[in-house]
C-alpha positions as CSV (number, residue, x, y, z in Angstrom):
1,X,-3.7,40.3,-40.5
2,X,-7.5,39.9,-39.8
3,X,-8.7,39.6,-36.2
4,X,-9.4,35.4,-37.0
5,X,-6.2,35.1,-37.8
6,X,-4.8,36.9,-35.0
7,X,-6.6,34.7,-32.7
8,X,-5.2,31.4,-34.3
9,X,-1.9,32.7,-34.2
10,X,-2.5,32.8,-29.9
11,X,-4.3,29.8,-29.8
12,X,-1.6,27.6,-31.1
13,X,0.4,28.5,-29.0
14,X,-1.0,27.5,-25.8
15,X,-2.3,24.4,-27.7
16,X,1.7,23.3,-27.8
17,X,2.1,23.9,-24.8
18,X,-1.1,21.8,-23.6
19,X,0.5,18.8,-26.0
20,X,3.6,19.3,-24.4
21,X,2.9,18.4,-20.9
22,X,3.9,15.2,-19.6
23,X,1.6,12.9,-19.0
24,X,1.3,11.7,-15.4
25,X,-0.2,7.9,-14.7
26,X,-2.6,7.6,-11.4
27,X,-0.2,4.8,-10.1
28,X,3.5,4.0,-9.3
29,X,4.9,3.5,-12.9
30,X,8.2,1.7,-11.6
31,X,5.8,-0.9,-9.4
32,X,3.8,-2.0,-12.1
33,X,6.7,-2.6,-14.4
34,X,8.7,-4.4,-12.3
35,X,5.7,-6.9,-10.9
36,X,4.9,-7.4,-14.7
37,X,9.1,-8.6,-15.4
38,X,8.6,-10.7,-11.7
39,X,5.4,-12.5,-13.3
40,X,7.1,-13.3,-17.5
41,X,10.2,-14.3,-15.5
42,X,8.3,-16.4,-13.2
43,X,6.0,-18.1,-15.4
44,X,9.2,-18.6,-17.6
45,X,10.7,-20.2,-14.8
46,X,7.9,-22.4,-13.3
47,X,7.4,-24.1,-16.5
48,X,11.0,-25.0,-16.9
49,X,11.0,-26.4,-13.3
50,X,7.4,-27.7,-13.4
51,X,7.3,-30.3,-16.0
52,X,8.9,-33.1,-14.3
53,X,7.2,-32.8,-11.2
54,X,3.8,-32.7,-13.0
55,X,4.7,-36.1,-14.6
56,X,7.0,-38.1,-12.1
57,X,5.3,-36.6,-8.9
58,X,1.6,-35.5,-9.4
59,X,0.7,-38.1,-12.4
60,X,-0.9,-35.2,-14.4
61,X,0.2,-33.4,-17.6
62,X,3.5,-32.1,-18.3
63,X,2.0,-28.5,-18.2
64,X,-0.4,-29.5,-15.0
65,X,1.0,-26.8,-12.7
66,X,1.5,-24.2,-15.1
67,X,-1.8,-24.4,-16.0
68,X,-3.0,-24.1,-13.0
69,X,-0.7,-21.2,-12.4
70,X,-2.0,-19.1,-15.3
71,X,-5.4,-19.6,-13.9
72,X,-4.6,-18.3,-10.5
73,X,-2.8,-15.4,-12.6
74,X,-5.9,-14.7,-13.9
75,X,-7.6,-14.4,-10.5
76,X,-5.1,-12.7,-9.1
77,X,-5.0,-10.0,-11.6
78,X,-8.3,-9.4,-11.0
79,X,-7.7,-9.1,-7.1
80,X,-5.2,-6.6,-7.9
81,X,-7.3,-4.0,-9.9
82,X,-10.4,-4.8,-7.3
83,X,-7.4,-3.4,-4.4
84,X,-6.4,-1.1,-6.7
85,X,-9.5,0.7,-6.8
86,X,-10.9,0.1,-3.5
87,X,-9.7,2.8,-0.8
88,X,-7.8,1.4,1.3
89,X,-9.5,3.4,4.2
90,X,-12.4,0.8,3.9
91,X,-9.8,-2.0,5.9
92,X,-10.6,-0.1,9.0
93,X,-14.1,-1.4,8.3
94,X,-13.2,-4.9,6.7
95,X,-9.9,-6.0,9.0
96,X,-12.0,-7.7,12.1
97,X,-14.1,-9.7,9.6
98,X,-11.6,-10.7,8.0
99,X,-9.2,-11.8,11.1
100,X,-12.3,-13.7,12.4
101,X,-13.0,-15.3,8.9
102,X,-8.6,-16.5,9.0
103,X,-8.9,-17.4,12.5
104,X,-11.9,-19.9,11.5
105,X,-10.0,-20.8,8.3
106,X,-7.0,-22.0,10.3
107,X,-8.9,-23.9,12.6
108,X,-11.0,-25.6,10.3
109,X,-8.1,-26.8,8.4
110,X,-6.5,-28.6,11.4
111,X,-9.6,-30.4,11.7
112,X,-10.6,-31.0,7.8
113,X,-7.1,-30.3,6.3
114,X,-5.4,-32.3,3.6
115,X,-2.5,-34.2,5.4
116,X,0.5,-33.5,3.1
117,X,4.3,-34.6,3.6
118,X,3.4,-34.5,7.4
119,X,1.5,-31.1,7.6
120,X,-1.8,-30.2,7.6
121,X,-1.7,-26.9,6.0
122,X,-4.3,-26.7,2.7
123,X,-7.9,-27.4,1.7
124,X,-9.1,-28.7,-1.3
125,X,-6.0,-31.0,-2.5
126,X,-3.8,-28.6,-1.8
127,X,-5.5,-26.0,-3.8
128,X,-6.1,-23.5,-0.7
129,X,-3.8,-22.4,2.1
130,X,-5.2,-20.6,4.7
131,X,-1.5,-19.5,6.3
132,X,-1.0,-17.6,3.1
133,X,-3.8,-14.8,3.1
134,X,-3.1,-14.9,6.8
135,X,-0.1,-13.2,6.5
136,X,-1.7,-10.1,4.5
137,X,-4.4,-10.5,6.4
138,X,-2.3,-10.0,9.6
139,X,-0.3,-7.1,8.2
140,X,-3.6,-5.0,7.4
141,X,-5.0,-5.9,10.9
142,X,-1.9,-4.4,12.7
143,X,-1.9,-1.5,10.5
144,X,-5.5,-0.5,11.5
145,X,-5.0,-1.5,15.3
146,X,-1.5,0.1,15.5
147,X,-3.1,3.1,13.8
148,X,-6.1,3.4,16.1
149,X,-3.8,2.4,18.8
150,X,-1.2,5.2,18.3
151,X,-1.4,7.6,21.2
152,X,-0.7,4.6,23.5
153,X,1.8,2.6,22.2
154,X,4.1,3.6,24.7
155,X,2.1,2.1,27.6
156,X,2.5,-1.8,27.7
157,X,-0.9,-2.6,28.5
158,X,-1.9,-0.6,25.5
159,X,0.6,-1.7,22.9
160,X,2.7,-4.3,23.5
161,X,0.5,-6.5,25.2
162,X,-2.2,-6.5,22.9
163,X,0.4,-6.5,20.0
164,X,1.6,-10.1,21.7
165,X,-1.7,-11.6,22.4
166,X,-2.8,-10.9,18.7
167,X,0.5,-11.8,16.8
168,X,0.3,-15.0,19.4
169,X,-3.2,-16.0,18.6
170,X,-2.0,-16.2,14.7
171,X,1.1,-18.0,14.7
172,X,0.0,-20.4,17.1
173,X,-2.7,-21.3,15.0
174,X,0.0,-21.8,12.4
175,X,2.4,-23.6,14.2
176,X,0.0,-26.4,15.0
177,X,-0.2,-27.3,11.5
178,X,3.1,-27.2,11.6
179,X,4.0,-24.6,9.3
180,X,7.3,-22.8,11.6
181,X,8.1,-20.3,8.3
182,X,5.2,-18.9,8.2
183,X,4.6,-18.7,12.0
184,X,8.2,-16.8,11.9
185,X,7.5,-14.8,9.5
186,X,3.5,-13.2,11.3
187,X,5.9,-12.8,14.4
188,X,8.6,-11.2,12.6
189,X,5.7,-9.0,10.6
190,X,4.5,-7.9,13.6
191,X,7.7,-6.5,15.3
192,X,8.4,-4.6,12.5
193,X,4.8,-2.9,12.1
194,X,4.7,-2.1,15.5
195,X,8.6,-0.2,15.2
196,X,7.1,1.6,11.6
197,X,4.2,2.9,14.6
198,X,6.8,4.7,16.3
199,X,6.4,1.9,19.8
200,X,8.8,2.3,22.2
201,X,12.2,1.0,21.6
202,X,12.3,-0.7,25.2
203,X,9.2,-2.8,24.5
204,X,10.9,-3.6,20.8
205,X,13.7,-4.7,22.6
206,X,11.7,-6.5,25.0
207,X,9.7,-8.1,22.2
208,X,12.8,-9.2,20.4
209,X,14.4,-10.4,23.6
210,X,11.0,-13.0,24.6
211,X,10.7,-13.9,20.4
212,X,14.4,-15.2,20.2
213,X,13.7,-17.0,24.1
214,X,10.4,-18.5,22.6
215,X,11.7,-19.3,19.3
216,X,14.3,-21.1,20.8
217,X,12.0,-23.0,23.2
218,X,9.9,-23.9,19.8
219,X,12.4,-25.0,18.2
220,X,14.2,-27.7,20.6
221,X,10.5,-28.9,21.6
222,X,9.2,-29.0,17.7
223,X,11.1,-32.4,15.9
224,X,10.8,-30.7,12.7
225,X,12.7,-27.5,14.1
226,X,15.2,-29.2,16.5
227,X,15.7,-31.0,13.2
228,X,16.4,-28.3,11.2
229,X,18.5,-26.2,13.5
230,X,20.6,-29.0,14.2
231,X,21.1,-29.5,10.4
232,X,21.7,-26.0,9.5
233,X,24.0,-25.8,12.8
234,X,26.3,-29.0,11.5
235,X,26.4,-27.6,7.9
236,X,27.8,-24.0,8.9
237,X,30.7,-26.1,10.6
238,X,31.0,-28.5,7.9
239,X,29.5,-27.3,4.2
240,X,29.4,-31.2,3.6
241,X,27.1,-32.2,6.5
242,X,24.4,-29.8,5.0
243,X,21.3,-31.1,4.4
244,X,20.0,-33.3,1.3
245,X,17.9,-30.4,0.1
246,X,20.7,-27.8,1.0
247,X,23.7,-30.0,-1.2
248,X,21.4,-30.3,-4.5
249,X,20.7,-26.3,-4.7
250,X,24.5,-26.0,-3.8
251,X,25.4,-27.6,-6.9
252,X,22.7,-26.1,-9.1
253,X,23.9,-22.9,-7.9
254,X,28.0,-24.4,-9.1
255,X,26.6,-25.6,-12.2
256,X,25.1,-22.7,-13.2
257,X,28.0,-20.7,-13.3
258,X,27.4,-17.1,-14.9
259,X,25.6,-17.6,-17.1
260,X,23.8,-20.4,-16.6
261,X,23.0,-23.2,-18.7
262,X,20.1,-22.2,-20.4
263,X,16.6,-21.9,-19.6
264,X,14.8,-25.2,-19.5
265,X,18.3,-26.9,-20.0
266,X,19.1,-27.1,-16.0
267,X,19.3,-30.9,-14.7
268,X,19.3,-30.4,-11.1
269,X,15.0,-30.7,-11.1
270,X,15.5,-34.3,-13.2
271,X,18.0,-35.3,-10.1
272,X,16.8,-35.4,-7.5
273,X,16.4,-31.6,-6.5
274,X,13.8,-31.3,-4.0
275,X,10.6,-29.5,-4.9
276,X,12.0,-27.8,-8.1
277,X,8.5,-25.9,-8.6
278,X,8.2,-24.1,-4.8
279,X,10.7,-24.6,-2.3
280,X,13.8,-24.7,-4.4
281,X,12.5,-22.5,-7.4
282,X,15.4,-20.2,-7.0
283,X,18.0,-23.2,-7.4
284,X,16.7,-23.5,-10.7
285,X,16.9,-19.8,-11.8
286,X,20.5,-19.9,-10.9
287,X,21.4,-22.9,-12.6
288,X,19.8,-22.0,-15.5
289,X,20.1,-18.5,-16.2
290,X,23.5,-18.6,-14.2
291,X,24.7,-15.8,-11.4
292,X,23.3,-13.1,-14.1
293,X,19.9,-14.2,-13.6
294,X,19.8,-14.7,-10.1
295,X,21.2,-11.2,-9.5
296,X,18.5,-9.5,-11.9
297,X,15.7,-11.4,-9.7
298,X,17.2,-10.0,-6.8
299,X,17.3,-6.2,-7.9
300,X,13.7,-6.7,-9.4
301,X,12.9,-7.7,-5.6
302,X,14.8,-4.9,-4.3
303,X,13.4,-2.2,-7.0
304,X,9.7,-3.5,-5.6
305,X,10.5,-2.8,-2.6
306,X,12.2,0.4,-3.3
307,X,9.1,1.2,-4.7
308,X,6.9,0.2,-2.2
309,X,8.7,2.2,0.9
310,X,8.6,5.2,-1.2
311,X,4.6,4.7,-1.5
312,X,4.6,4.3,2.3
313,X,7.1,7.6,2.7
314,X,4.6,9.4,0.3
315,X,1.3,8.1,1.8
316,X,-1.6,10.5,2.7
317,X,-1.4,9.1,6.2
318,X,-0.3,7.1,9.0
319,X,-2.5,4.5,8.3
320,X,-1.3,4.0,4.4
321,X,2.3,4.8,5.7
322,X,1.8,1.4,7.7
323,X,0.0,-0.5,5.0
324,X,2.2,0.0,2.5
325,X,5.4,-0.6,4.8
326,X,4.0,-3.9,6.2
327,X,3.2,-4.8,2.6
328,X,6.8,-4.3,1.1
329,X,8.5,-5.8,4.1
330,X,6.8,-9.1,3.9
331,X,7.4,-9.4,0.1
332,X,10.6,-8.8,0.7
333,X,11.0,-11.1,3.7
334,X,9.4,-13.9,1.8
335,X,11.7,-13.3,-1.0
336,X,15.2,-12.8,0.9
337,X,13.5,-16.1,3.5
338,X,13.3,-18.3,0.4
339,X,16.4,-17.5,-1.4
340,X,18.8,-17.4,1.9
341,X,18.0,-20.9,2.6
342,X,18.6,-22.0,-0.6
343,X,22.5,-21.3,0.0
344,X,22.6,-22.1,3.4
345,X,22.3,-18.6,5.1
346,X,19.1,-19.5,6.7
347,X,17.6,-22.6,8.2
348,X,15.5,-24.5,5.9
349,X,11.7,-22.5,5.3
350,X,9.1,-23.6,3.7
351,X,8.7,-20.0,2.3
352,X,7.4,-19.4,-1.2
353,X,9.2,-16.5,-3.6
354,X,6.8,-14.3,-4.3
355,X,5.0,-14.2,-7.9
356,X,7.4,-17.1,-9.2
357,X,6.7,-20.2,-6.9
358,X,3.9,-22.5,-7.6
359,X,1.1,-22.0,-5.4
360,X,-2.0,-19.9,-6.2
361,X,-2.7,-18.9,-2.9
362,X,0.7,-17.1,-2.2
363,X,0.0,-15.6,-5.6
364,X,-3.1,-13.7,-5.4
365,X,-2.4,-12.6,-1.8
366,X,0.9,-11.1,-3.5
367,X,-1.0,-9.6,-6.2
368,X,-3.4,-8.2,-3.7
369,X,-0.4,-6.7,-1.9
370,X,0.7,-4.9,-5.0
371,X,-3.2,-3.8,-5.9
372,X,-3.2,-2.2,-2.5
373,X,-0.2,-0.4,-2.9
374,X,-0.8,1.0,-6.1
375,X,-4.0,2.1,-4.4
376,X,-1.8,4.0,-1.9
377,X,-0.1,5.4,-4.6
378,X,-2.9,6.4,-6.5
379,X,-4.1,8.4,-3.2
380,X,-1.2,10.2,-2.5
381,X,-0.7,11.2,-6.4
382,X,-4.8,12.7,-5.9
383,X,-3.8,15.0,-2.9
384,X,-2.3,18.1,-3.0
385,X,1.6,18.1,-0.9
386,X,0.3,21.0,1.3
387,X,-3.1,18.5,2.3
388,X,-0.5,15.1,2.9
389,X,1.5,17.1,5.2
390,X,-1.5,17.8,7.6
391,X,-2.9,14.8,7.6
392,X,0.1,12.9,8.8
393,X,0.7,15.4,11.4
394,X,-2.6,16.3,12.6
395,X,-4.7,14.3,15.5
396,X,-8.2,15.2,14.1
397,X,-9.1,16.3,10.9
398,X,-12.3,17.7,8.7
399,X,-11.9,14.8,6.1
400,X,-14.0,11.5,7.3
401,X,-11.6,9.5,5.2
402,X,-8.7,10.5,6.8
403,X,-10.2,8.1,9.6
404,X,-9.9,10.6,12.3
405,X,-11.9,12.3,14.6
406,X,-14.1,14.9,12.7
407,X,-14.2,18.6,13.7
408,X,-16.3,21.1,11.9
């Protein structure tokens, strides 16, 4: 055999063994896949439940909302692969800008607002609602304050009263409007950020002890709560004393059955089911892809945020650990907020389910959520094991993005 041969012979080889490799993706494979089945199941969905609406309730087109759901899609993708690729260090930088710009946003819409079914809650004819990015804008805030703020959490007047003053400052905004959900769900938000920063489970307690005194205060003094409550109080005693809204997913849900009745073939949005395109999307989902459906929705929600906790668990540091917690808890409190009510388990919320509701607000912040987390993902899949370790444990580091103090 001559020496070129020879050579081949070993070369191909090692070229198998190149070709054989598996090939590993920058990003969290099982995220992407399951926000692409949340989006075709939801756009699936809205335009079933949207058609009616468009033509009995808005006057428009029957395809009016799903239109304008495609184009939010569109901007929302492209929010998503901006987060992707932008470090999400660079919120330490961006997060008091932002919470200034929200803070202005919800003040400017109690005063210039579009006054809708009683609340003042969007710009724009509805087109723009400032609550919604000011939940993601909340969570990143926290993340970066609880971050920079994590050597004194245990001290009150380092971490639970700053945590209160901020997290009050929000909601209160939102409550004015009156939006109670979403006020609920910053407070809520921000109890659990501040347990993911390790705080002190006496102040935790403490928090949760003055939430559930000043919820309840809220709620007897707010008409539309003490409404609510007292509805959702009367219907747990009696199943017939439940709420308009409440009895009309009730019977999609019966209707459905297992199997539902087929997709655009549910009646329950001609009948007088309440907001069949936000509110009570989920009623439609069970009644027309049955029990089946409405259980796959559920573990694609719960496979998201599967997905997301192990990004947080995996994170390079404290600070993504936070952001990407923070992110997949309030998906999957907005999720479990608006299907709970719609079968009576909660009192009624105004919460939208995440990538399938109408609303292109609630859908680029979601898709901004996921495009940060993949970012966090992306990180963690660039740095070494060894490298994640230290950084999570160490108190300074030589890495400025690490976004600790430097030493040489």
């Amino acid at each position: 055999m001559s020496v070129s041969e020879t050579q081949r012979s070993a070369v191909r080889p090692a070229r198998a063994r190149q070709q054989s490799r598996p090939v590993y993706l920058p990003f969290d494979v099982p995220l992407v896949l399951v926000t692409i089945l949340l989006l075709i199941f939801g756009l699936l969905i809205l335009y079933s439940a949207s058609t009616d609406y468009s033509i009995r309730v808005l006057a428009e087109d029957a395809d009016y909302i799903f239109m304008n759901q495609l184009r939010s899609l569109v901007i929302a993708l492209g929010v998503a692969g901006v987060m992707m690729f932008m470090d999400y260090h660079y919120w330490r930088r961006l997060v008091v800008p932002g919470i200034l710009v929200i803070l202005f946003a919800l003040l400017a819409v109690l005063v210039f607002g579009d006054n809708r079914l009683g609340s003042t809650r969007t710009f724009f004819e509805g087109s723009y609602m400032p609550s919604e990015p000011a939940k993601i804008i909340t969570i990143l805030y926290l993340s970066v304050w609880l971050y920079s703020k994590r050597n004194y959490l245990g001290q009150v007047s380092f971490g639970l009263l700053p945590l209160a003053g901020i997290i009050g400052l929000i909601s209160g905004f939102i409550l004015l409007q009156p939006d109670l959900s979403a006020a609920a769900t910053i407070v809520m938000l921000g109890g659990l950020l501040f347990f993911l920063a390790g705080g002190d489970l006496r102040q935790i307690a403490l928090l949760l002890v003055v939430t559930v005194i000043v919820g309840w205060l809220v709620v007897q003094i707010h008409p539309t709560g003490s409404e609510r409550f007292a509805s959702y109080r009367d219907s747990i005693q009696d199943p017939t004393l439940a709420s308009y809204h409440v009895q009309r997913s009730l019977s999609a849900f019966i209707s459905g059955g297992f199997f539902g009745r087929g997709l655009g073939l549910g009646g329950a949005k001609y009948t007088g089911l309440p907001l069949p395109p936000t509110d009570s999307i989920f009623a439609v989902v069970a009644q027309e892809t049955g029990l089946m459906g409405a259980s796959f929705m559920i573990l694609l929600y719960a496979v998201l945020v599967w997905r997301g906790l192990v990004i947080a668990f995996k994170a390079p540091d404290m600070l993504g650990s936070l952001i990407a917690g923070g992110l997949s808890l309030w998906l999957a409190l907005e999720a479990f907020m608006n299907m709970a009510v719609m079968v009576n388990l909660l009192p009624f919320a105004g919460n939208a389910l995440p990538f399938v509701s109408s609303g292109g607000s609630n859908l680029v912040v979601s898709m901004m959520a996921i495009g940060i987390l993949m970012n966090v993902s992306r990180l963690s899949n660039k740095q070494p094991e060894e490298q994640k370790g230290s950084a999570q444990n160490a108190t300074v580091g030589v890495r400025s993005r690490d976004g600790r103090g430097r030493v040489s």
